[in-house]
C-alpha positions as CSV (number, residue, x, y, z in Angstrom):
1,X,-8.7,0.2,-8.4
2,X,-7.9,2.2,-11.7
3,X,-4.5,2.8,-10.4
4,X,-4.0,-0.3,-10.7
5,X,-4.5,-0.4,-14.1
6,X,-2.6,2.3,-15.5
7,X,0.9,2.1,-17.0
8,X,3.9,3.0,-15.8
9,X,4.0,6.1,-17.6
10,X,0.8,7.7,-16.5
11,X,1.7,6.8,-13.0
12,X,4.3,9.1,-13.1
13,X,2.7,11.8,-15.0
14,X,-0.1,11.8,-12.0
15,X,3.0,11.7,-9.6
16,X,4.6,14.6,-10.6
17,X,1.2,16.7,-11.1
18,X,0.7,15.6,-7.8
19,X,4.0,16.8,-6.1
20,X,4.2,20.2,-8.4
21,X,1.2,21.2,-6.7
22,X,2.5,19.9,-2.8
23,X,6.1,21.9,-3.9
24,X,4.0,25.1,-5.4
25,X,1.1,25.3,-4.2
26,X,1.1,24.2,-0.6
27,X,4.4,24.5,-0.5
28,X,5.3,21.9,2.3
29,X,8.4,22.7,3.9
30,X,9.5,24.3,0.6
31,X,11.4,26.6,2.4
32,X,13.3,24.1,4.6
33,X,14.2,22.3,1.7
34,X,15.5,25.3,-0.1
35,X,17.6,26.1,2.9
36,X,18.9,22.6,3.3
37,X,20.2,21.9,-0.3
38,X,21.9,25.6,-0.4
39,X,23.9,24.4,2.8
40,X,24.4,21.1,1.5
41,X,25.8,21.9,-1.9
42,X,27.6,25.1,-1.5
43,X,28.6,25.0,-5.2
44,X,25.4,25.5,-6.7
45,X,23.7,28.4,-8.0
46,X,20.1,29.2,-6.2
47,X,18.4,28.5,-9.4
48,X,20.2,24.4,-9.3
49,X,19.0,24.3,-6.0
50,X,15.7,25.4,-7.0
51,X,15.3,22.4,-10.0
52,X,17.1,20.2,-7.3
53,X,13.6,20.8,-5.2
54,X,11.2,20.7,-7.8
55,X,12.9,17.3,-9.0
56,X,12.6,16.2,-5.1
57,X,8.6,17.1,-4.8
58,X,7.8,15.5,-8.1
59,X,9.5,12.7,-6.8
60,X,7.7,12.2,-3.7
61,X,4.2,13.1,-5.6
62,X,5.2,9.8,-7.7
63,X,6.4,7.8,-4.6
64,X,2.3,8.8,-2.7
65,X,1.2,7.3,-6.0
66,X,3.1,4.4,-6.2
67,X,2.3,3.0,-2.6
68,X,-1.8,3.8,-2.9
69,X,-1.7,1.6,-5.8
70,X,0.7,-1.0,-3.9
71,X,-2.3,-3.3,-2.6
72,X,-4.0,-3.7,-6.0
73,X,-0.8,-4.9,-7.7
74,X,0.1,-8.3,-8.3
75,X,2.9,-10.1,-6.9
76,X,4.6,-10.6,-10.2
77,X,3.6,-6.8,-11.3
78,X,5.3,-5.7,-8.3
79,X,8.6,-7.9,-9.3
80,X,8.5,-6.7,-12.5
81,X,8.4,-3.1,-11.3
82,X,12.1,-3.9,-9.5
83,X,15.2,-4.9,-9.9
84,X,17.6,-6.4,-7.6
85,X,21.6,-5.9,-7.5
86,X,23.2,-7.6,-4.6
87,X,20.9,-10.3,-3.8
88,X,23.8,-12.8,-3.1
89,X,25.1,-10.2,-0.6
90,X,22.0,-10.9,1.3
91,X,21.9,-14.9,0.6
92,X,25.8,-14.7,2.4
93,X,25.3,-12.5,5.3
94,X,21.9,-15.5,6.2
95,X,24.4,-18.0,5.6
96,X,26.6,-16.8,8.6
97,X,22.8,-17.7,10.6
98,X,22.6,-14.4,12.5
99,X,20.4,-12.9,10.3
100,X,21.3,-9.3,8.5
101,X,20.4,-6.0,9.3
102,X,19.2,-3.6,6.7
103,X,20.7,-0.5,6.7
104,X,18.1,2.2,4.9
105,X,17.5,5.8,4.3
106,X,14.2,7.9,2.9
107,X,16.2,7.5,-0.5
108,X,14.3,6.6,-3.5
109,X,10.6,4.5,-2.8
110,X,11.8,3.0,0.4
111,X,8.3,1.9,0.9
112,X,8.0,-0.6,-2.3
113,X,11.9,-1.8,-0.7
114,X,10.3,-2.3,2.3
115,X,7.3,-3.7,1.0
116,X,8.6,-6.2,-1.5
117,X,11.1,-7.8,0.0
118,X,8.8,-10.9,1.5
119,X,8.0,-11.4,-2.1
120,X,11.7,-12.8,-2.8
121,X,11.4,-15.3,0.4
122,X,13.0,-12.9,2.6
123,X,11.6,-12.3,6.6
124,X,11.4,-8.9,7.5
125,X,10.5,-6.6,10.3
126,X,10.8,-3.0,10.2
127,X,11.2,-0.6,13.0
128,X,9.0,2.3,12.0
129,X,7.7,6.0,13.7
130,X,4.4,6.3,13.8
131,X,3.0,8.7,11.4
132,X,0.8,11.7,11.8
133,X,-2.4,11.0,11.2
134,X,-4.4,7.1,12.0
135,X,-5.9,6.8,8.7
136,X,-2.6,7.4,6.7
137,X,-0.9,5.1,9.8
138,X,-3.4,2.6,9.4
139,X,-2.7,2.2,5.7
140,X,0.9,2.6,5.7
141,X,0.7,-0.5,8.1
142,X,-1.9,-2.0,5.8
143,X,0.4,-1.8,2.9
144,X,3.3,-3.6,4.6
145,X,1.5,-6.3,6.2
146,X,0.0,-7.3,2.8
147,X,3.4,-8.4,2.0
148,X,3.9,-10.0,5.6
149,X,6.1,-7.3,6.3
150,X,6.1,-6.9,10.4
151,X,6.3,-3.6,11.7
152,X,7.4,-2.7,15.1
153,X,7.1,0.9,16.6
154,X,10.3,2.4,18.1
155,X,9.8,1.6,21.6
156,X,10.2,-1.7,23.0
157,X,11.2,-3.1,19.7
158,X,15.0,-3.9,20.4
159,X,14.1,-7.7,21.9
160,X,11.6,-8.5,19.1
161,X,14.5,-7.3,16.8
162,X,17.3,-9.6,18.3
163,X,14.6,-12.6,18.3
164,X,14.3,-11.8,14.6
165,X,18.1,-11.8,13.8
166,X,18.6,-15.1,15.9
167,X,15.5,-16.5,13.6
168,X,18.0,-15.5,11.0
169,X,15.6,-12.8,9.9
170,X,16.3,-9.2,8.3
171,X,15.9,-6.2,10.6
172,X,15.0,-3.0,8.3
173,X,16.5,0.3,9.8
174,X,16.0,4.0,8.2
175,X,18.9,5.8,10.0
176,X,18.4,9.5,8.6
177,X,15.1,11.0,10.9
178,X,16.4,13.0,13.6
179,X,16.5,12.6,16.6
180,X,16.2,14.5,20.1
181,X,19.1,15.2,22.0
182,X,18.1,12.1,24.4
183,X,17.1,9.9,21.8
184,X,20.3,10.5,19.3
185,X,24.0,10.5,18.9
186,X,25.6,13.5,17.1
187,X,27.3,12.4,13.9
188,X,28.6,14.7,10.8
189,X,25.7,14.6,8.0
190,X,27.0,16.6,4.8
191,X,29.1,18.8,7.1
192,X,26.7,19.5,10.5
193,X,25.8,17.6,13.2
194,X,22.9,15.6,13.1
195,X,21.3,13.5,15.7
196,X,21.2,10.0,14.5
197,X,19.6,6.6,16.2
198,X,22.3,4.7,18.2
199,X,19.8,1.4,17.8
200,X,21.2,0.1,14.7
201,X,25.0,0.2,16.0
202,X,24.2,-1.4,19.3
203,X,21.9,-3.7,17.6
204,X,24.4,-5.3,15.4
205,X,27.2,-5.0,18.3
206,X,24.4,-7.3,20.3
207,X,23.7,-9.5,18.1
208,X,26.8,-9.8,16.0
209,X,25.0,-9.7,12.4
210,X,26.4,-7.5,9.5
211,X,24.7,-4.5,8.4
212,X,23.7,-4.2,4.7
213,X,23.0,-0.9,3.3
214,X,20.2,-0.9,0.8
215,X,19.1,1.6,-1.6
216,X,16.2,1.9,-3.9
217,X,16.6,4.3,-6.8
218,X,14.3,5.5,-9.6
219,X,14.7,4.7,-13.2
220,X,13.9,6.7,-15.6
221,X,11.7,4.2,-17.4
222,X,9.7,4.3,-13.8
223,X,11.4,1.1,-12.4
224,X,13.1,0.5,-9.6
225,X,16.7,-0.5,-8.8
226,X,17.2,-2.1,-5.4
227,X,21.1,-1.8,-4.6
228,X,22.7,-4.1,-1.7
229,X,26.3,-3.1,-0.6
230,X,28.4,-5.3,0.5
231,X,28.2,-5.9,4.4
232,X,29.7,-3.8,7.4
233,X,30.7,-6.3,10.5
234,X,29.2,-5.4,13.8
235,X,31.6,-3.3,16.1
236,X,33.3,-5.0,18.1
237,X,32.1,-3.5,21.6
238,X,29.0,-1.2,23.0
239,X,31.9,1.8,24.4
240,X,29.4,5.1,23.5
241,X,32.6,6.3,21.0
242,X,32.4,2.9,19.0
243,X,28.4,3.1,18.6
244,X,28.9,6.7,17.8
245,X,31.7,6.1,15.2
246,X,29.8,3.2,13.2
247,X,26.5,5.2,13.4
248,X,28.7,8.2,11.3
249,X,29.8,5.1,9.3
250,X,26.7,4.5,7.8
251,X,25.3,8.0,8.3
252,X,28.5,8.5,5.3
253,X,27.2,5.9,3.3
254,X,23.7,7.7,3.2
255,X,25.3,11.0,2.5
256,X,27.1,9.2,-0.7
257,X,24.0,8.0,-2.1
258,X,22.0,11.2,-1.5
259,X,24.8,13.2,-2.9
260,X,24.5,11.0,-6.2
261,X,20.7,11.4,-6.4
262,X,19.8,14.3,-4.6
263,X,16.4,14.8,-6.1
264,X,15.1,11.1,-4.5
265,X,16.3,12.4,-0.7
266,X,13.4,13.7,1.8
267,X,15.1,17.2,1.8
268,X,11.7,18.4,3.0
269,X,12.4,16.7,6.3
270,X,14.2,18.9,8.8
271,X,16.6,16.2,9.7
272,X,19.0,19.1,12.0
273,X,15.9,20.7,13.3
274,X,18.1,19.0,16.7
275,X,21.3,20.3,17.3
276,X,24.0,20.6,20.6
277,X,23.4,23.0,23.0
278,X,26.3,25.3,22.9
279,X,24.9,25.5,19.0
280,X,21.7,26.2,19.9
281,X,22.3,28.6,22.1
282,X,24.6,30.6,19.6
283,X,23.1,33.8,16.9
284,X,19.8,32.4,15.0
């Protein structure tokens, strides 16, 4: 594939050609995003929030690029193209033998994160939405199980999960997609509530493995940094108030990161679009 075959460099120019024209011409969401950032960063003049956005849509033009070309890339390409702070984090957390959850957001190119990590001798399986549309679906999926990558869908994944921590296997978790009222807790997310996945919180309370948030972030020479904190321990029951508090826990780490690189979040995605009732209810 010519992709394949282009530098760095070109890559990104084609990436942010790409995402000019999805932030200008079709405009996805562009309004939403506009919205978001304003209420987000209070302190910034329309016309920051405005090169905030643009920076965000070239972004995710160069992320589309970067994962077609994923499959024609080889293995050492791909390890050349990241770098890794925080790998002994992960090495300690196995060596407790309870395996490690991953603790993720739609920061950066969380697909080459995901993606990747097999390629450093790491099990991995990935609890992920189906997308809209099979053939994009079926590639996504196509793309991570190149790299041995297993991918479960939402439901009916928590057992396969737990079997995977007591193999002593990762467990990848994006924790900033909302959520319906059912399906969520309400947690504080850069000052309103969003509704947020209980899962991971009650995962690691029932499994008793440490969480591990993990970032990846764009250089500007086009590589990526992959960032491991250092670990959170599992709560220590499964009361609704203790899930709900460590859920805002790492919803907060996920709002630090995102405020530090705001133009590599998915502020496109309407991640309040649910809200509580006696808000909903209220003046539009």
């Amino acid at each position: 594939m010519l992709l394949s075959r282009l530098p760095l460099k070109t890559v990104t120019r084609i990436g942010r050609a790409l995402g000019w024209v999805y932030g200008h011409v079709v405009r996805y969401h562009r309004g939403d995003a506009l919205r978001a950032l304003q209420r987000s960063f209070p302190e910034k003049s329309p016309s920051e929030v405005r090169a905030i956005a643009d920076r965000m849509y070239a972004h995710l033009g160069i992320n589309i690029v970067e994962t077609v070309r994923l499959p024609y890339l080889s293995n050492d390409s791909l390890r050349s193209q990241m770098v890794v702070e925080g790998e002994e984090i992960v090495k300690k957390a196995l060596g407790r033998g309870k395996g490690a959850i991953i603790l993720g957001g739609h920061v950066g190119n969380w697909e080459m994160m995901v993606s990747v990590t097999p390629l450093w001798g790491y099990s991995l399986t990935v609890i992920a939405k189906e997308l809209k549309g099979a053939t994009v679906n079926d590639f996504w999926n196509t793309v991570r199980s190149r790299f041995g990558v297993n991918v479960l869908p939402p439901k009916n994944a928590f057992r396969p999960c737990l079997k995977t921590l007591k193999n002593n296997g990762l467990v990848g978790f994006i924790l900033d997609q909302n959520m319906t009222r059912k399906e969520g807790v309400f947690v504080d997310f850069f000052g309103l509530p969003a509704s947020t996945s209980p899962g991971l919180a009650y995962m690691a309370a029932r499994s008793g493995a440490p969480v591990l948030p993990a970032f990846t972030l764009r250089r500007e020479d086009g590589r990526h940094d992959i960032r491991v904190m250092e670990p959170i321990e599992p709560p220590t029951d499964h009361q609704p108030e203790t899930i709900r508090q460590f859920t805002q826990q790492y919803t907060k780490i996920i709002e630090d990161v995102v405020r530090q690189h705001p133009e590599q979040w998915i502020w496109c995605h309407r991640r309040w679009r649910t809200q509580p009732r006696a808000q909903q209810q209220g003046p539009a």
